[in-house]
C-alpha positions in Angstrom: 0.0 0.0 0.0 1.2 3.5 -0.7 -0.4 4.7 2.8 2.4 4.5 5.7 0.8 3.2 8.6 1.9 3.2 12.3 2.8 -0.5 13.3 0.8 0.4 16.6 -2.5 1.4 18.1 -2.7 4.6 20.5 -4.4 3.8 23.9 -3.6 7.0 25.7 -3.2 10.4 24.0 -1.3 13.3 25.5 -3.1 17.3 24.4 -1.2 19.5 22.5 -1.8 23.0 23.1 -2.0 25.1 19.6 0.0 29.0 19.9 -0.6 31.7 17.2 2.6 32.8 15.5 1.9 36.3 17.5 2.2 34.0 20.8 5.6 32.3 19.5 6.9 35.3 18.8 6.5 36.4 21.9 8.1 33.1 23.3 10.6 33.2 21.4 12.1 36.5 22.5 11.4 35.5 26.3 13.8 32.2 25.7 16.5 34.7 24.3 15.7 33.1 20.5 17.0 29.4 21.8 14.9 26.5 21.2 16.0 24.6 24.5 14.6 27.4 26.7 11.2 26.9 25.2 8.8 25.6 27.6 7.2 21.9 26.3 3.7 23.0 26.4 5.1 25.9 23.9 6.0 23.9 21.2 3.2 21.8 18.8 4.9 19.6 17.3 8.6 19.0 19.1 11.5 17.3 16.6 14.1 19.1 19.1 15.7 15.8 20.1 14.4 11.8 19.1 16.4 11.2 23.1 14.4 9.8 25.8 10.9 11.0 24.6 9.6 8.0 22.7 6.3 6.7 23.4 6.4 3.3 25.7 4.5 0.5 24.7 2.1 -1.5 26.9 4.4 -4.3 27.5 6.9 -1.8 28.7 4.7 0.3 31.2 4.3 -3.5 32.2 7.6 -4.0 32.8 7.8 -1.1 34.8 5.5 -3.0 37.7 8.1 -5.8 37.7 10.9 -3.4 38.8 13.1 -4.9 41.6 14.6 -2.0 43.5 17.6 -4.0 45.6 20.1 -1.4 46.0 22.9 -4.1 44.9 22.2 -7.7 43.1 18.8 -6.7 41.7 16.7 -9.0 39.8 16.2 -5.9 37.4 19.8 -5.9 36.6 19.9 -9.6 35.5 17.2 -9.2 33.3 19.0 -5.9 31.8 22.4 -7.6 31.4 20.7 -10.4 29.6 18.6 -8.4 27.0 21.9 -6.5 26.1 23.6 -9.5 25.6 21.7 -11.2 23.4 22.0 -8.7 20.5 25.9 -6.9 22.1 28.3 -10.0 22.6 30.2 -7.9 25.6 31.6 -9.7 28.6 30.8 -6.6 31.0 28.0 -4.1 30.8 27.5 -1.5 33.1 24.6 0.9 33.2 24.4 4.0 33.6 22.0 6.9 34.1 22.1 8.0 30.3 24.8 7.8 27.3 26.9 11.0 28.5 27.4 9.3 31.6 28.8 6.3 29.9 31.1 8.2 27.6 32.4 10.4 30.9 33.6 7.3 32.6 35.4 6.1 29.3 37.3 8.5 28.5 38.0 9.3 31.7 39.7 6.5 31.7 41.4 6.7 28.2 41.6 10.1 27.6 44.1 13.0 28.9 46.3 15.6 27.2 47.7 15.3 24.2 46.0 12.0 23.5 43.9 11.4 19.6 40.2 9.7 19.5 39.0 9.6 15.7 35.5 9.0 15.1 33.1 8.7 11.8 31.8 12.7 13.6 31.7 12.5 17.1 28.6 14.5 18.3 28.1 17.0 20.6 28.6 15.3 24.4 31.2 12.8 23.0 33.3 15.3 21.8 32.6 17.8 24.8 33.5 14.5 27.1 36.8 13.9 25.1 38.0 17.3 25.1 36.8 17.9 28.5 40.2 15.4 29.4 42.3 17.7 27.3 42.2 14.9 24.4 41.7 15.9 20.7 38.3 14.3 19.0 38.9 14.1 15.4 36.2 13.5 13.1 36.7 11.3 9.9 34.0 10.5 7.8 34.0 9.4 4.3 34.0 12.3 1.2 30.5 11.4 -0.2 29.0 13.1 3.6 30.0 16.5 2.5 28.0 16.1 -0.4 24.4 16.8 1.1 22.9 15.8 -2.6 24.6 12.9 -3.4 22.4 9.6 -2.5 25.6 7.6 -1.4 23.9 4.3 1.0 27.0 4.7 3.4 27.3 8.2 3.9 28.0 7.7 7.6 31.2 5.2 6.9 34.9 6.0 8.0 37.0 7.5 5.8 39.6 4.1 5.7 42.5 6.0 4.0 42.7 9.1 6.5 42.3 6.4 9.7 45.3 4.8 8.2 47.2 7.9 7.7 46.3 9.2 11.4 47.6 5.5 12.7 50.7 5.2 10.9 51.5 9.3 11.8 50.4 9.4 15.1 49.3 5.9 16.2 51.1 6.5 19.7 48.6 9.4 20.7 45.3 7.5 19.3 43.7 6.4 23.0 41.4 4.5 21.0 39.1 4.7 17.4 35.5 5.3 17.8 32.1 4.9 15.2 29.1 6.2 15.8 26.2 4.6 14.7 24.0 5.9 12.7 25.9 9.1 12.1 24.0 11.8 13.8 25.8 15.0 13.1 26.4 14.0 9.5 22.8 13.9 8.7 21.4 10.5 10.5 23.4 8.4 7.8 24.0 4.9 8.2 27.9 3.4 8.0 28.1 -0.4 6.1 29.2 -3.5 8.2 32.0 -3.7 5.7 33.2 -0.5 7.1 33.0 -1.9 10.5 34.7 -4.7 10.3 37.4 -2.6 8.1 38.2 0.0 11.0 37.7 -2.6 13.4 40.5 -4.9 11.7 42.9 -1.8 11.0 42.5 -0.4 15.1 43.2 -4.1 16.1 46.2 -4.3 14.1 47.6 -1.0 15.5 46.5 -2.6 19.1 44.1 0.1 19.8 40.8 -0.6 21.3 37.4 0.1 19.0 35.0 1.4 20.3 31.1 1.8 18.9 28.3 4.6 19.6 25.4 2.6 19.8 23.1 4.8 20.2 20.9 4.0 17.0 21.7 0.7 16.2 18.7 -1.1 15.3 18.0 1.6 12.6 22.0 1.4 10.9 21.5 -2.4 10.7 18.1 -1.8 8.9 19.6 0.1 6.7 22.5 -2.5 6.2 19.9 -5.0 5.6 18.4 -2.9 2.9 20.8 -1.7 1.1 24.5 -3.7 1.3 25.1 -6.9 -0.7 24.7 -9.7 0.7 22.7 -8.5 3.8 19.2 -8.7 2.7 18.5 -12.4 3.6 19.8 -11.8 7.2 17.7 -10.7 10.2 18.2 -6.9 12.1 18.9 -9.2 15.4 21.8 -11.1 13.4 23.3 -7.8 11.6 23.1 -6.2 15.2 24.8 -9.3 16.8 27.9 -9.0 13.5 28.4 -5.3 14.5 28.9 -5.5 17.5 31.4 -8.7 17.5 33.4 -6.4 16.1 33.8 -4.0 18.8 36.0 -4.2 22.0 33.3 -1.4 23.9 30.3 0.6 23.3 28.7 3.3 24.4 25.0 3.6 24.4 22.0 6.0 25.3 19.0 4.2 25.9 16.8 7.1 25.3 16.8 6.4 21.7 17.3 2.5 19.9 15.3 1.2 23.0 12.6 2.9 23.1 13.3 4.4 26.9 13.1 7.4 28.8 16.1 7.2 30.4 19.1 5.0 30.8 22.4 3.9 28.6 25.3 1.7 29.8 29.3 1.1 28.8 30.1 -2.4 27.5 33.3 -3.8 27.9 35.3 -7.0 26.6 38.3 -5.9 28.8 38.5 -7.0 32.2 40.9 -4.5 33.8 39.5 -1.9 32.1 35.9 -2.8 33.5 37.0 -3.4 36.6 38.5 0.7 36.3 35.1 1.8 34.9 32.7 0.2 37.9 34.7 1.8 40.5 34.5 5.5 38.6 30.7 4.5 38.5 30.3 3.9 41.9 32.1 6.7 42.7 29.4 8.9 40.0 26.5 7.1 39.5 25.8 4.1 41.7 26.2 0.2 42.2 27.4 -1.7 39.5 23.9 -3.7 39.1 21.4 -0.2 39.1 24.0 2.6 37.8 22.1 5.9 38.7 19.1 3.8 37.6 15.8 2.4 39.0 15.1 -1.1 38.8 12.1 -0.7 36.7 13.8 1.7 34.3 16.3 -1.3 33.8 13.5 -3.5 33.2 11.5 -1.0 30.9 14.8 -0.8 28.5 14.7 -4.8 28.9 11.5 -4.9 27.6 12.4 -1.8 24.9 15.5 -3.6 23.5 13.1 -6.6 21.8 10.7 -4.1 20.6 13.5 -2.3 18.4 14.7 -4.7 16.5 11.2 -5.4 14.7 11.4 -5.2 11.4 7.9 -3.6 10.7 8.5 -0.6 13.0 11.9 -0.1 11.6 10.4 -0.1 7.8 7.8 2.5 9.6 10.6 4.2 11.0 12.8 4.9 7.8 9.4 5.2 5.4 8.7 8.4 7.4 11.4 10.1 7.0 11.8 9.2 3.5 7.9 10.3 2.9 9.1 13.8 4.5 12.1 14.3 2.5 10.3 12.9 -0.9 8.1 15.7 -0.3 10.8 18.5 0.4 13.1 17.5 -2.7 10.1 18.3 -4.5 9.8 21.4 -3.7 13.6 21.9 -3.6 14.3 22.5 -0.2 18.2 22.2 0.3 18.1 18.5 2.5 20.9 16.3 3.4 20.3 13.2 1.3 19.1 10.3 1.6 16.6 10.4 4.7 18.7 9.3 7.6 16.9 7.1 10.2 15.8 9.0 13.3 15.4 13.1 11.3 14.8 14.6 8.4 18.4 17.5 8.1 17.8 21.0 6.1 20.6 22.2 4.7 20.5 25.7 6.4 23.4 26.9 4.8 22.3 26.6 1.5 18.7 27.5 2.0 20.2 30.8 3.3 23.4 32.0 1.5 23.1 35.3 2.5 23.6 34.6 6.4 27.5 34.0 7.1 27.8 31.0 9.1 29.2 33.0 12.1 25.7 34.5 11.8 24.3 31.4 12.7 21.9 30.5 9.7 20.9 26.9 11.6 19.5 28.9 14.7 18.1 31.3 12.2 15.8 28.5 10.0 15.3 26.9 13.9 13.8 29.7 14.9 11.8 30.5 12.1 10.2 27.1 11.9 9.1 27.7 15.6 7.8 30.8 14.9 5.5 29.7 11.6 4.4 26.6 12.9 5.5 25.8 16.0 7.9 23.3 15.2 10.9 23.0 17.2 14.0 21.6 16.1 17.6 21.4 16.4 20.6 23.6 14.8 23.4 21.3 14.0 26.2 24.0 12.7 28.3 26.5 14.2 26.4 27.8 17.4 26.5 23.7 17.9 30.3 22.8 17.0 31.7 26.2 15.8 33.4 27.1 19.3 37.0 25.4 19.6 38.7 24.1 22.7 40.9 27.1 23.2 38.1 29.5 22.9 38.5 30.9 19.2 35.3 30.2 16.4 35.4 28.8 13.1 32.4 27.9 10.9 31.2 24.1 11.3 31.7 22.1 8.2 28.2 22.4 7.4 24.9 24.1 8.8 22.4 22.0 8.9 18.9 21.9 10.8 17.5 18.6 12.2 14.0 17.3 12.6 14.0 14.4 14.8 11.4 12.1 14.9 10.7 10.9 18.4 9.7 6.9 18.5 6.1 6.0 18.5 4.8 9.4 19.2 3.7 11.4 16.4 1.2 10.2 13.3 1.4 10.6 9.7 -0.7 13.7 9.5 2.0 15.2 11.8 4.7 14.8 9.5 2.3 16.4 6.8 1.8 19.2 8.6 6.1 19.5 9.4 6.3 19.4 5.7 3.8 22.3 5.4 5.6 24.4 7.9 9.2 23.8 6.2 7.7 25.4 3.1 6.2 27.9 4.6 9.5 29.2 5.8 10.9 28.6 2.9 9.1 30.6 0.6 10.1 33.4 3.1 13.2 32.6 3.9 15.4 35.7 2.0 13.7 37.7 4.6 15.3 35.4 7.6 18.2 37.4 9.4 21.3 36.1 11.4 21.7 36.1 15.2 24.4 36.8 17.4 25.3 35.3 20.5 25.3 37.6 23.8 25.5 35.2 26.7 27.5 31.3 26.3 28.9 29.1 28.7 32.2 27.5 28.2 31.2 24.5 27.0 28.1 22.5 25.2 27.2 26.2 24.2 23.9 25.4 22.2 22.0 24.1 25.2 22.0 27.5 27.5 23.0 30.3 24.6 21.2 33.7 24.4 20.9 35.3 21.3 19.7 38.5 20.0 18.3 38.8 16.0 20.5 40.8 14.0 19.2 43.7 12.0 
């Protein structure tokens, strides 16, 4: 059928309170023109993050009843620690409260001054974590990702020929080499499980410890089983189980592939090393077997983590996205292409030429969407990545806007009226104007930023 369905039926609904434009407006110059100081019950239809706000199923509100709350040894752990395993072959997992918290204690741990971590991109707490030890996070994605048009499948792999470069030059300074998966700062793209295994087989033969950003799993290995050779034939659960043989750690949010509100752990194959990271988390977040959590928040990503790898929500999942974007290339809206897994990415930079990129045209189009329809998203660009470790600014290497679709919450005439919203603004959008940034903190600058329109 042409019509995309959701996989699901609703059984609670949750109001949305509709603004006028006038009203926005308003709101928007109260939150100093950034997006995360917008109250919730501002915002219509909310694509500011796809983390922790995904609709839980029956099964997992369930699950939630079954919570063991033993401070140590809990019955909610065992259950965790098998549901990871099953799909993540690690000998160690070790939750935590969310992914941030899992990449602090890791780099804590393998970071420091003067140390290398490369990366497909690293994204916006990974790198803030890594250069918050005075190590350097170095981002090396393949060529056919700065190419927003071009309709590569992989667009989230490693760039193989720089990783080699970077180990051979300055293998004695690379703490470790990192993928994330899917690529979230690069436009949601998926990296191939032949570019897994490749940086996983050149880090292992330079003795350096590969490490994977799980975060949205479940959708790269859809997309592996779509579109690589070979793969088709082969379950999600499988191509999730391949991946991640590969790996000697992860990191992982659980507010995202599995379906939770909060939670993440740090999987290790290393036993000295895991030993290091449980006592750091005792010493930050809490017993090994609960990690900042509650026993039924274990249980609830449990439950999530069998949900996610159903291959009639993930078609669902991608379809949407692709639906949106079919839809916006028809219109020729600047988009990063093809539709990623978990947004839909404008390409604010070239929807709006006439904005310099230190004049922040991502937070411009972010705001403007919020102010025609309500629709907040987030500004992935130079207000996001722009600000360098010792202080200085440089543009980002591209200014993009994403849309992200939380999990199971929003319908298809939603993402209709996204669509409508995103043309709306651009039919306008020579009249947009930059901002400028009064008020940042020293780091993770996007989340807390005021800003003032320029003239």
């Amino acid at each position: 059928m042409r019509t995309i369905i959701e996989p699901f039926r609703i059984k609670s609904v949750e109001p949305i309170r509709m603004t006028s434009p006038a009203e926005r407006r308003q709101i928007l110059s109260h939150a100093q023109y950034n997006l995360f100081c917008i109250a919730a019950e501002d915002v219509i239809i909310d694509l500011l993050t796809d983390s922790g706000v995904a609709a839980m199923s029956a099964e997992q509100w369930a699950a939630l009843m079954r919570g063991d709350e033993s401070y140590a040894g809990s019955a909610s752990f065992e259950r965790f620690d098998a549901a990871v395993k099953r799909l993540m072959p690690f000998k160690h997992v070790i939750p935590t409260h969310q992914g941030r918290a899992a990449e602090a204690i890791l780099f804590a741990l393998l970071g420091g001054a003067g140390k290398i971590i490369p990366s497909n991109t690293h994204f916006d707490t990974t790198r803030a974590n890594i250069e918050a030890t005075g190590a350097h996070a170095i981002d090396l994605v393949c060529p056919q990702a700065d190419d927003a048009a071009c309709e590569a499948p992989f667009k989230g792999d490693m760039d193989l020929d720089r990783l080699s470069s970077l180990l051979e030059r300055d293998g004695a300074r690379v703490a470790c080499v990192m993928m994330t998966i899917t690529n979230n700062a690069g436009g949601g793209q998926p990296a191939s499980l032949a570019n897994i295994k490749a940086v996983s087989a050149m880090a292992r033969r330079h003795g350096k410890l590969f490490v994977i950003d799980g975060c949205r799993f479940a959708e790269n290995a859809w997309f592996v089983k779509e579109r690589e050779e070979g793969q088709r034939r082969r379950s999600v659960a499988e191509i999730v189980n391949d991946i991640f043989s590969c790996a000697d750690a992860m990191t992982m949010s659980a507010k995202k592939d599995a379906f939770a509100n909060i939670g993440g752990w740090l999987a290790l194959n290393d036993d000295d090393l895991a030993e290091q990271a449980r006592t750091r988390l005792i010493l930050t977040e809490g017993f090994p077997t609960y990690g900042g959590l509650a026993g039924r928040d274990l249980d609830a990503i449990s439950q999530g983590l069998s949900e996610i790898i159903d291959e009639d929500y993930l078609r669902y999942r991608v379809r949407v996205n692709e639906y949106m974007l079919e839809r916006l290339v028809a219109e020729e809206v600047p988009v990063v292409r093809p539709a990623g897994g978990h947004a839909v990415f404008l390409e604010a930079g070239a929807m709006l030429p006439h904005i310099p990129a230190l004049h922040y045209p991502g937070q411009a189009l972010a705001t403007a969407l919020y102010e025609e329809g309500g629709v907040r998203g987030c500004e992935i660009g130079s207000v996001m990545f722009g600000r360098q470790p010792d202080g200085s600014e440089r543009p980002a290497r591209r200014e993009l806007v994403r849309l992200a679709m939380p999990r199971r919450v929003y319908t298809q005439s939603h993402a209709d009226y996204v669509v409508e919203t995103i043309l709306a603004v651009h039919e306008r959008r020579s009249r947009l104007r930059g901002l400028r940034i009064v008020r940042e903190p020293q780091a993770l600058r996007h989340f807390t930023a005021a800003f003032s329109p320029l003239d």
